[in-house]
VEXKOL-938919 format. One line per 5 residues: number of its first residue (from 1); for each residue y negated, z negated, x negated of C-alpha. Coordinates in nm, 4 decimals. Example, Ala and Ser with C-alpha at 12.3 -4.5 7.8 and 13.67 -1.06 7.14 Angstrom:
<sites>
1) 0.4500,-0.7800,-1.2300; 0.1060,-0.7140,-1.3670;
</sites>
This chain:
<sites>
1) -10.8786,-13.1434,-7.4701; -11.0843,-13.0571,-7.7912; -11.2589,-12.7174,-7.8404; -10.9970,-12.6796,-8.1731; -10.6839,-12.7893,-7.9846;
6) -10.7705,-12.5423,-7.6552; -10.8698,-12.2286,-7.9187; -10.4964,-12.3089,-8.1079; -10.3467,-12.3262,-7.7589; -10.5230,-11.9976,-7.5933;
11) -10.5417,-11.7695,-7.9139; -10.1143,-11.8861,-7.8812; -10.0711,-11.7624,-7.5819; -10.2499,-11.4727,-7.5874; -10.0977,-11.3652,-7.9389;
16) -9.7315,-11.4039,-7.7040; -9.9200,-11.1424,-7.4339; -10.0146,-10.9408,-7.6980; -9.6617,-10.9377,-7.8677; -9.4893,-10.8932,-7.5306;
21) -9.6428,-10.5397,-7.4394; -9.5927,-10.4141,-7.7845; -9.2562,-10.5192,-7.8222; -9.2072,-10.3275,-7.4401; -9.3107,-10.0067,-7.5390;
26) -9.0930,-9.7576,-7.7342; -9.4517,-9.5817,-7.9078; -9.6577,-9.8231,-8.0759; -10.0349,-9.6746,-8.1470; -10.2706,-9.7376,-8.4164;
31) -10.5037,-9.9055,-8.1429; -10.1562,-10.1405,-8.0281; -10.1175,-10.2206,-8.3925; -10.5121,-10.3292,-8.4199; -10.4896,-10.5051,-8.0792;
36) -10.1654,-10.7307,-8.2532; -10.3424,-10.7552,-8.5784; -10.6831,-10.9186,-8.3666; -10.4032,-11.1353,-8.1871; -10.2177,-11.2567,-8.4541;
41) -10.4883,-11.2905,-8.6898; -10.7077,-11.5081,-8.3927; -10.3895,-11.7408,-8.3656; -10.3457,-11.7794,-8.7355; -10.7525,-11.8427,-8.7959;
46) -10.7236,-12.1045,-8.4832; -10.3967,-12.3191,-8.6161; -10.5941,-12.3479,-8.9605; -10.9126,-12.4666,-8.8152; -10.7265,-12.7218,-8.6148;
51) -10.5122,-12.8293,-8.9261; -10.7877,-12.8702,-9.1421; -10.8906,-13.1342,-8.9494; -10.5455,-13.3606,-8.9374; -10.3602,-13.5403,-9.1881;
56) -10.0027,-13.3852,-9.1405; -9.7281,-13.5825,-9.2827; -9.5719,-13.4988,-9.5744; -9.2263,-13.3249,-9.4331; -9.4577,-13.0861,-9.2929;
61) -9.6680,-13.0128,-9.5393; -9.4707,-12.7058,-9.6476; -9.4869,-12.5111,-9.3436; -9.8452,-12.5886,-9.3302; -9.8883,-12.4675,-9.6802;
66) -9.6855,-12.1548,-9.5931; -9.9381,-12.0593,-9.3135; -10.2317,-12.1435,-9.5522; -10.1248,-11.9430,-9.7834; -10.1102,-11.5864,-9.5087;
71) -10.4430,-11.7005,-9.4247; -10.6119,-11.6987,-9.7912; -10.4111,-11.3649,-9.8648; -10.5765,-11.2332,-9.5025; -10.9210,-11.3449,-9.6036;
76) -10.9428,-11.3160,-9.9855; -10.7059,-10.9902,-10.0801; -10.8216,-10.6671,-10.0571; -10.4478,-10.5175,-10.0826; -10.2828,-10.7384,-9.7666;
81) -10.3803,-10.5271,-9.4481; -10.0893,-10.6286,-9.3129; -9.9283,-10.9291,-9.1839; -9.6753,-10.8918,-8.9325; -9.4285,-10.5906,-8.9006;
86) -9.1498,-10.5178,-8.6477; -8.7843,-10.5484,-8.6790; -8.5001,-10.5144,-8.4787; -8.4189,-10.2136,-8.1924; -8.2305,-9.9102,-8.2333;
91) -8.2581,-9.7054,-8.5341; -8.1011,-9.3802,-8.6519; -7.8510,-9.2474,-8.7957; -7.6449,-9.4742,-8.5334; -7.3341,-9.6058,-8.7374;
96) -7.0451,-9.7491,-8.5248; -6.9441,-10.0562,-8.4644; -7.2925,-10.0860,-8.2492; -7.5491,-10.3858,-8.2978; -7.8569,-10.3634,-8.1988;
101) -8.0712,-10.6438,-8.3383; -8.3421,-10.7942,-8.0882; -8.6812,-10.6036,-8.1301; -8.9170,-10.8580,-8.2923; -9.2621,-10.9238,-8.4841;
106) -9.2204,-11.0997,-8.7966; -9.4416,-11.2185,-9.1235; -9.4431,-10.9150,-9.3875; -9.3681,-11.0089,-9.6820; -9.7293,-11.0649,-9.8491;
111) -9.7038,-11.1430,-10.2054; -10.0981,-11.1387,-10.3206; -10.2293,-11.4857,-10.3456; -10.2573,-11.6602,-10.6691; -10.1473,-12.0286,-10.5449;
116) -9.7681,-12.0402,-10.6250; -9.6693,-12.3604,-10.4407; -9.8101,-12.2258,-10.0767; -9.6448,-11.8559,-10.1812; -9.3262,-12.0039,-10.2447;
121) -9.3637,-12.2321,-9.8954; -9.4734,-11.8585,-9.7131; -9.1326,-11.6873,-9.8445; -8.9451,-11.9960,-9.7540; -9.0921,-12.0697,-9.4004;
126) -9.2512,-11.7804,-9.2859; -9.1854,-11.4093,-9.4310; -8.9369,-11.2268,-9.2152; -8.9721,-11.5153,-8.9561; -9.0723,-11.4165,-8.6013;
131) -9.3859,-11.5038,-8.5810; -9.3929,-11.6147,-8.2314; -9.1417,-11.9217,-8.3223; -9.3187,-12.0059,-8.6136; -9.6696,-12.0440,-8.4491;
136) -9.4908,-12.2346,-8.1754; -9.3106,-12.4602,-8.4232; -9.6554,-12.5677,-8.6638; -9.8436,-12.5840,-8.3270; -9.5929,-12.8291,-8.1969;
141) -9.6126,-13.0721,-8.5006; -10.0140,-13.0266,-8.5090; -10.0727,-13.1500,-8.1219; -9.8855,-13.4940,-8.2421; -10.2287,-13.5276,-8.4998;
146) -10.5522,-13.5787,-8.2431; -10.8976,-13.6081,-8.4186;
</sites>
């Protein structure tokens, strides 16, 4: 396996681990919400450096673009500290009839960059998405492309 392909795979799985225990606990800390933002930045920062170096086909270029664009706002705007944000759980007041949506990390909604195709792929694809799924989905079409 290449160096890119096993760094996509591992920074994956341990964004999942990472995800996992904070989505377990019912107090999230400021060191719990570093620790996620390491994770999920690591995994984001690996799937790019392994898709710069395929040719994806061009049905699934807009999910690529949608992750591109998260990963220019991440490097090159000072206002996006944040990129993920949890949903779901039980919140109060409590109104009856009961749902309680599944606890979850998803995309924020980051609306910095200045390229308008790859922001309008990122609210289409990935913003309020889990993020999980998503990383799992682009990682599954980017193993088909070898290098």
């Amino acid at each position: 396996m290449n160096n890119f392909l096993y760094a996509m795979k591992e920074s994956f799985g341990r964004m999942q681990k990472e995800i996992h225990i904070v989505l377990k606990k019912s107090t999230v800390t400021d060191k719990d919400k570093n620790e996620l933002f390491l994770c999920v930045g690591n995994c984001l920062h690996s799937i790019l450096d392994y898709a710069e170096r395929v040719e994806v086909e061009e049905g699934e270029k807009g999910l690529l673009s949608a992750f591109r664009y998260v990963n220019n706002s991440l490097k090159h705007s000072k206002e996006v500290v944040e990129i993920t944000e949890q949903q779901g759980g039980v919140s109060f007041p409590i109104s009856f009839l009961l749902t309680i949506p599944r606890r979850e990390v998803v995309w924020s909604v980051v609306d910095n960059g200045d390229k308008e195709n790859q922001k309008k792929n990122y609210k289409k694809y990935l913003a309020g998405k889990n993020v999980i799924e998503t990383c799992e989905n682009i990682i599954k079409i980017l193993e088909k492309y070898n290098f």
